[in-house]
C-alpha positions as CSV (number, residue, x, y, z in Angstrom):
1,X,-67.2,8.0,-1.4
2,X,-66.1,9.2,-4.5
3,X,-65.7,12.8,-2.5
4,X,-63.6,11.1,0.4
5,X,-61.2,9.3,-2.1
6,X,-60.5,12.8,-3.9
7,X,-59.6,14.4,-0.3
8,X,-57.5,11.5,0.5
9,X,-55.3,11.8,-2.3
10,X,-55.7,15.1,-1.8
11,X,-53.8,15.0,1.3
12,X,-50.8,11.8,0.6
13,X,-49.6,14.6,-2.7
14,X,-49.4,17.7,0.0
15,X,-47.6,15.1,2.2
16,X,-45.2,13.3,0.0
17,X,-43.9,17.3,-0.8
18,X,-42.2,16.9,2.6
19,X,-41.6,19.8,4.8
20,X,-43.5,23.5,3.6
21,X,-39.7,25.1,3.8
22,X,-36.5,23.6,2.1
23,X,-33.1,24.5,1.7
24,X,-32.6,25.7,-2.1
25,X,-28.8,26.5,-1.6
26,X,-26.2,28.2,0.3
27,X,-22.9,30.2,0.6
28,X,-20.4,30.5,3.2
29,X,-17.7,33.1,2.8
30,X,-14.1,30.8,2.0
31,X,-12.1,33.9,3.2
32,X,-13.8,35.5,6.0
33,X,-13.0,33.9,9.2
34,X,-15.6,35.6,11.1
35,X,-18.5,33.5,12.1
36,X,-21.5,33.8,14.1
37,X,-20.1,32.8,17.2
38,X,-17.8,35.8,17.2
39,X,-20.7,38.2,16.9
40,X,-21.2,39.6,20.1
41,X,-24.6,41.4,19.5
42,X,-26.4,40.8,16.0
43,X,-29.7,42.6,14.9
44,X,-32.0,40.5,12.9
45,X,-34.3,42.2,10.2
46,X,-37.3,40.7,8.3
47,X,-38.6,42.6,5.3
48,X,-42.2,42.2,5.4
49,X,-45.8,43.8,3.9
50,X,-46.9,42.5,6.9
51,X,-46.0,43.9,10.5
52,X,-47.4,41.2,12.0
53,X,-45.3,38.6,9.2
54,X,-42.0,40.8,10.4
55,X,-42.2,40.7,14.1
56,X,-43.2,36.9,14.3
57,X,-40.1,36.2,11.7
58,X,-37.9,38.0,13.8
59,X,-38.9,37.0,17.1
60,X,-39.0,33.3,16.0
61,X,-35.2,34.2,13.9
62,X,-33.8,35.6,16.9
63,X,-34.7,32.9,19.2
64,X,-33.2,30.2,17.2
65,X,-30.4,32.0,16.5
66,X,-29.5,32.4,20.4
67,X,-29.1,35.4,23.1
68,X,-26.9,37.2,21.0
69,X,-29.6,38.2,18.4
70,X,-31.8,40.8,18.6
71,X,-35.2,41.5,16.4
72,X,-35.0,44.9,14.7
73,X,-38.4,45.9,15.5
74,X,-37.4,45.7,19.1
75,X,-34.4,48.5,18.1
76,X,-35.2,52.2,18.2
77,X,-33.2,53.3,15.6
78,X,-34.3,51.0,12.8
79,X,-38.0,52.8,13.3
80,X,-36.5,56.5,13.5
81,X,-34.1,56.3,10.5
82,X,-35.9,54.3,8.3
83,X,-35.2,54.3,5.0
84,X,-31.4,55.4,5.5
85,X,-29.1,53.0,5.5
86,X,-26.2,55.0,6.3
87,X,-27.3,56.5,9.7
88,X,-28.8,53.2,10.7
89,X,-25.4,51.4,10.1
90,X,-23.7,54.2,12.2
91,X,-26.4,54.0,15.1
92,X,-25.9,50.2,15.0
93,X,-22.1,50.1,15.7
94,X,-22.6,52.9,17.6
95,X,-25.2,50.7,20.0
96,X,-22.6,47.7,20.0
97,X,-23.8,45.7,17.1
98,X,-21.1,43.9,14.9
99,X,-23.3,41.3,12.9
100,X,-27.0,42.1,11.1
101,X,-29.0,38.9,9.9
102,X,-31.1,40.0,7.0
103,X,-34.1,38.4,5.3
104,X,-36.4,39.0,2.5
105,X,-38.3,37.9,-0.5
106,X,-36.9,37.3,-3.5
107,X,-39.2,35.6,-5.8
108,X,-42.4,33.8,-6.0
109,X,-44.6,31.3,-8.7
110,X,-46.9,28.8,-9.2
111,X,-46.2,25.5,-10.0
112,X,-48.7,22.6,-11.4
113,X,-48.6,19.3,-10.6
114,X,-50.9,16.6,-12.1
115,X,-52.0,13.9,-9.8
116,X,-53.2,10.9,-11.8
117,X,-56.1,8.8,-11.8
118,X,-56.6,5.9,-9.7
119,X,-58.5,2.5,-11.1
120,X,-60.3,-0.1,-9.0
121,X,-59.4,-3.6,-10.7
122,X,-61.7,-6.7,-9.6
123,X,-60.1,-9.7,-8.2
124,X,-58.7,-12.8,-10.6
125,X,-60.9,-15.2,-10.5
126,X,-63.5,-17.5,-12.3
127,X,-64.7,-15.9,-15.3
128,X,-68.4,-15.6,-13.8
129,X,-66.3,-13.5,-11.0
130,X,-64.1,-11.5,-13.0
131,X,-66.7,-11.0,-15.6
132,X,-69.3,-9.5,-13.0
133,X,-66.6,-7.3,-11.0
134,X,-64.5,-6.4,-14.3
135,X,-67.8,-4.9,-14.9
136,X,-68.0,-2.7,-12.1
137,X,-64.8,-1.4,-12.2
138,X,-64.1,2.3,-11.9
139,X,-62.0,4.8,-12.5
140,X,-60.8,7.6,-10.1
141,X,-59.7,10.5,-12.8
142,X,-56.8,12.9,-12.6
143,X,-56.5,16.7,-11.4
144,X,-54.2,18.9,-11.4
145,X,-53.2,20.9,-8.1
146,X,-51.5,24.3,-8.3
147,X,-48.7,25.2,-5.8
148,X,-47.9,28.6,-4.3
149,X,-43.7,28.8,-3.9
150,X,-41.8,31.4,-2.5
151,X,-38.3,31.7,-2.6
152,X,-36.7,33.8,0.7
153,X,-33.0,35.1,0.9
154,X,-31.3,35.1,4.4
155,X,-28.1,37.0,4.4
156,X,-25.5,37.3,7.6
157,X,-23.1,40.2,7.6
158,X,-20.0,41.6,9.8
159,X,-21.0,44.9,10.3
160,X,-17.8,45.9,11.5
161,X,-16.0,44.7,8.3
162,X,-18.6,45.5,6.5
163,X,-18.8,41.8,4.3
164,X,-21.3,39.3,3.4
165,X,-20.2,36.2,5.5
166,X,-23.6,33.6,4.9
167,X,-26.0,33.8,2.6
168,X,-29.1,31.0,1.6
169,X,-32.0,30.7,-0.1
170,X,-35.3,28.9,1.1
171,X,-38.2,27.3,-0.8
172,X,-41.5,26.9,1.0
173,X,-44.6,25.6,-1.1
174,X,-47.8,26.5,-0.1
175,X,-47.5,28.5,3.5
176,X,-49.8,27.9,5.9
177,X,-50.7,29.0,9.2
178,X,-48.1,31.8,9.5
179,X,-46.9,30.6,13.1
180,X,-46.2,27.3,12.0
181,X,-44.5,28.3,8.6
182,X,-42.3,30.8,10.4
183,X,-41.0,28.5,13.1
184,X,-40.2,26.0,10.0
185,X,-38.4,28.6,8.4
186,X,-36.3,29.5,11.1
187,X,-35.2,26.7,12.0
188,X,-34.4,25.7,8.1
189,X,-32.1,28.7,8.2
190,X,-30.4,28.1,11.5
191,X,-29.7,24.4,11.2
192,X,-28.4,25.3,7.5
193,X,-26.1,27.3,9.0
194,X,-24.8,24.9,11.4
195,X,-24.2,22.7,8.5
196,X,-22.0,25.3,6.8
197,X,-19.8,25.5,10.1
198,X,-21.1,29.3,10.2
199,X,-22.8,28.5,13.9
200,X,-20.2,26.4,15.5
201,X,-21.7,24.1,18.0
């Protein structure tokens, strides 16, 4: 019982964090008129250890962000001139790209939370009553539960004026299966820039 009852409260603090992947803050360029709409073809690139992180995050990136978007790992040229920013900036204009969606980590940390204890009080009434179930009455202690957060930086450019039109930054606390945290994500981003009036609807 006493095993259950941890679980369970277990589960209602996960819960009561809301969603894994939250909007920390954004940016939308005053100046720049630009927006995503008038992007005609725009490459989308995930830095990721993981090859298998990157292609899901671009794949599920690119198909929230529309048609128009294209994941990187898809694109020839990001593979041959990696590394060299220069010559893969020139190949992309070159192919017909005039906006790039960039995202990477930025930071990550652990945060503790205590969860406190729970008591079982008996009901109010006689003293024979109270007395006998006052007696019985438990107490549930606290614990402490440690959360993984990682902060992730999503940055839109115009490649053919060469500026930083978007840019936000997303919390997600403790990621779990990666499909499922990836689709979150993307959508966070996407709907964020709606919001901003960068994706007009």
């Amino acid at each position: 019982m006493k095993k259950l009852l941890t679980a369970t409260l277990l589960l209602c603090a996960f819960a009561s964090c809301g969603p894994a992947t939250q909007i920390e803050k954004s940016w939308l360029d005053p100046v720049q008129t630009t927006r995503f709409n008038n992007f005609k073809k725009v490459l989308v690139v995930v830095f990721a250890q993981s090859e298998t992180s990157r292609r899901v995050a671009e794949e599920m990136l690119a198909k929230e962000l529309g048609p128009s978007a294209v994941a990187s790992y898809n694109y020839s040229s990001i593979s041959s001139k990696a590394g060299d920013a220069d010559a893969i900036a020139d190949a992309l204009k070159k192919d017909g790209f005039d906006g790039a969606i960039v995202t990477r980590l930025i930071d990550k940390e652990k945060e503790t939370t205590y969860v406190p204890g729970r008591v079982s009080y008996p009901f109010y009434g006689g003293f024979r009553g109270y007395y006998r179930f006052g007696y019985g009455a438990y107490v549930e202690p606290g614990y402490y539960i440690e959360d993984k957060i990682y902060y992730v930086e999503t940055n839109a450019y115009d490649l053919l004026a060469e500026k930083l039109l978007w840019s936000g930054v997303t919390r997600t606390t403790n990621p779990g299966q990666l499909n499922k945290v990836l689709q979150g994500f993307a959508t966070v981003v996407v709907d964020q820039m709606k919001k901003d009036g960068f994706i007009k609807p």
